[in-house]
N, C-alpha and C positions, 0 to 999 in steps of 0.2 A: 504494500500500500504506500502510495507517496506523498511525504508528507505533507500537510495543509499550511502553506504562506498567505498572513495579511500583509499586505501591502497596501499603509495606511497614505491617504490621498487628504489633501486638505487644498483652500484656494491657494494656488502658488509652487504647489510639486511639480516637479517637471524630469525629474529621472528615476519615475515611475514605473514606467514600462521597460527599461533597460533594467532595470531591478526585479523585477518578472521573469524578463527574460533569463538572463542569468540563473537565476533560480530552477527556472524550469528545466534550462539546458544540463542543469547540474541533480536533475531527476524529482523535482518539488512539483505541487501544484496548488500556483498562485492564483490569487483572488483579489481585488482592487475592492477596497472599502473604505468610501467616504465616512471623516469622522463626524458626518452628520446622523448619517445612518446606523452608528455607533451609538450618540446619544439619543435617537430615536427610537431604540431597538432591534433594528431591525435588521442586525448582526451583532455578533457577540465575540471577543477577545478568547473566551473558551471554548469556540468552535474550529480554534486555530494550534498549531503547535510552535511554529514560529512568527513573531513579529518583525514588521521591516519596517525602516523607517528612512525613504527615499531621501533624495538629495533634491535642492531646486532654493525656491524663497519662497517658504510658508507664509502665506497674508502678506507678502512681499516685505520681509525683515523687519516689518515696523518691529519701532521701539527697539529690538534687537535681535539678533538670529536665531527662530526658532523660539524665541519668549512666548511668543501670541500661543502655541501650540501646546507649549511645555506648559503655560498655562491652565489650558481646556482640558490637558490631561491627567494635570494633579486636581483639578476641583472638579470637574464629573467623573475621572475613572479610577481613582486613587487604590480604593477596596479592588477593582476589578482587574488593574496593572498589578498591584500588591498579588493578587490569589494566580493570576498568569505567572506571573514573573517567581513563585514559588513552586510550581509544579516543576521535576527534576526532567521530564522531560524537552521541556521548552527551552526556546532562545529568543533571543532579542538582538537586534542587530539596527546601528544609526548608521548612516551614511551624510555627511558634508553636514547639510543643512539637519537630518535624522541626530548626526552626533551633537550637534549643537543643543537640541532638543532634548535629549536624553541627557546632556551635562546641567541642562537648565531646570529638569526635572529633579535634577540629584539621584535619579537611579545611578549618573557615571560622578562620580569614582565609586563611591561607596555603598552604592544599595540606602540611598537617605531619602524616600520620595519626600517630596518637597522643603526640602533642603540644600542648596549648593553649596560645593567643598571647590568649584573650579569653576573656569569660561572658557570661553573661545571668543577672542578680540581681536581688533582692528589689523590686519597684517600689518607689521611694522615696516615693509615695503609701499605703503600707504596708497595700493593699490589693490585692486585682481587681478590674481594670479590665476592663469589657465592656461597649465601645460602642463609637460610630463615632469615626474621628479622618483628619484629612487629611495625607495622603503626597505628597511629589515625588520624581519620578524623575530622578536624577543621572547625568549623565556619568559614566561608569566602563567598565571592562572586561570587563562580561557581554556573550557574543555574540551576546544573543537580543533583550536590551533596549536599543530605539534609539529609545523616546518620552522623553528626556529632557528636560526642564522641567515635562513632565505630570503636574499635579495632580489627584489623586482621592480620594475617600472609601474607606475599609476601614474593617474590622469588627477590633475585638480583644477577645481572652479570656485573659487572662492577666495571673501575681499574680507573674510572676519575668522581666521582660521586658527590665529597664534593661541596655542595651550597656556594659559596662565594659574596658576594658584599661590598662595601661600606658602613660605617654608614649609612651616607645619604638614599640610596638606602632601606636598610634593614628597618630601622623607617617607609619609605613610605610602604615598604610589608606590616609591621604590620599593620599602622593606615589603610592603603584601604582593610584589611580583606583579602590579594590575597593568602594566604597559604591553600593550601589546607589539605595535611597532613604532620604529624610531626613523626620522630623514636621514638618511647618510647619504656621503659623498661618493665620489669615483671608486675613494679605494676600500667601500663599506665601515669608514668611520663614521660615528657620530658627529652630524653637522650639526655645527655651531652658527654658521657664520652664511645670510646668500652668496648664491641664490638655492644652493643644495639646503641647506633650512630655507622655504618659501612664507613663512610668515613673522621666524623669528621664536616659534616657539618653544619654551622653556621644555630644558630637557630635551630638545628635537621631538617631544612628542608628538604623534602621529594618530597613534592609536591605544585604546584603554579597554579593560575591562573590568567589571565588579568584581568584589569577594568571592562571589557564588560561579563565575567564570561564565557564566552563561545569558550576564547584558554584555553585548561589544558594540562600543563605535569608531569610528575613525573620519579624519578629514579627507583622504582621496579616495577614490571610486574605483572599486576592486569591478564593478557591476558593466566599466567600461572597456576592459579587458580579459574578455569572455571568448571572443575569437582570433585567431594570430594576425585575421588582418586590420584589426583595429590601431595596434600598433604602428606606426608610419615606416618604421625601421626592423620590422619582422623576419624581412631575409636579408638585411644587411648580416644582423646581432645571429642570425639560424634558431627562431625562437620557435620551438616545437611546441611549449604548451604554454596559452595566455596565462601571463602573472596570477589574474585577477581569480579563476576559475576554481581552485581547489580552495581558494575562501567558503566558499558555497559547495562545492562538493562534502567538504568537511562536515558542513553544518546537516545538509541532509544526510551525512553518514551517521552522525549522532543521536539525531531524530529515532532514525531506524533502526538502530541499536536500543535505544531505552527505551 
């Protein structure tokens, strides 16, 4: 049986259907649910095993990225993301504007709904940024992600991306293992410095997960490198399998296993 993807839609998603897809390519099957139809009833978060939570500009960034949403989902679904986000089979997954959302939530770092321990701010390039940039994947505590040291290439769209928190806060990422990936440079160091850090963010964070390993978000877009020729340099590099794919292979591996 394969597993069942919301793929939650609000005004202003817009890498929706690439987030489907991918899924699907990777043996899911997605469903697109407006979080109108959510608060109306007339679908339900428990009908689902995995959460997704697309990239684009929800309600088009007012106030801040992802605020408007991370909003309407700590104050109508709070009990209903709590009782999801507890069952040992599920996952939870933010993308760009999704990870935004879920930091703003306080599900990312720490499993705090409505609580933040972090953001995502202004790139310190004082731009958008939309291009490719290279990622490793970190030893940490997501259940699904076990290619750690593997580097690949991702796509980014986004002008509010830099990871920031507090000493405090940051100490606790590292010691609980919750990072999942980091920007590195050419030669797989940890970028510090642009344009290989494209926003400036602390730590080179990238990507995160909860305590419970099984909320993840990240700033680039695993969802756009799903096929080899999305890549522009595919046979230059002799790239056999897209970076972006065994993110989501992974995740409906685990599904089907629990």
């Amino acid at each position: 049986m394969k597993p069942s993807v919301l793929i939650l839609q609000s005004d202003g998603t817009n890498c929706d259907k690439e987030l489907a897809f991918a899924f699907e390519l990777a043996g899911a099957k997605a469903e697109f649910v407006h979080i109108n139809d959510l608060r109306a009833k007339k679908n339900s978060f428990k009908n689902f095993q995995i959460l997704a939570l697309p990239g684009g500009f929800s309600y088009g960034d007012d106030v801040a990225s992802g605020k408007i949403l991370a909003v309407e989902l700590t104050s109508f679904f709070a009990q209903e993301l709590q009782a999801f986000t507890k069952r040992e089979e599920t996952l939870t997954i933010g993308i760009c504007n999704g990870f935004q959302t879920l930091i703003r939530t306080g599900l990312l770092p720490f499993h705090t709904l409505g609580t933040m321990h972090a953001t995502l701010t202004n790139n310190d390039s004082g731009h958008f940024e939309c291009r490719w940039i290279r990622l490793k994947a970190q030893k940490s505590r997501c259940v699904f992600l076990k290619n750690e040291d593997q580097i690949g290439y991702y796509a980014i769209n986004h002008g509010e991306g830099k990871f920031f928190a507090d000493k405090k806060a940051l100490e606790k990422i590292e010691k609980e293992n919750l990072v999942t990936f980091r920007y590195v440079d050419r030669d797989g160091n940890q970028a510090t410095t642009y344009p290989d850090n494209p926003n400036g963010a602390l730590g080179a964070i990238a990507g995160l997960c909860d305590p419970t390993g099984r909320v993840f978000g990240m700033m680039p877009h695993p969802e756009k490198f799903v096929l080899p020729t999305q890549f522009p340099n595919w046979q230059r590099e002799n790239i056999k399998k897209p970076h972006g794919l065994f993110l989501f292979e992974n995740m409906v591996q685990f599904v089907k296993q629990s």
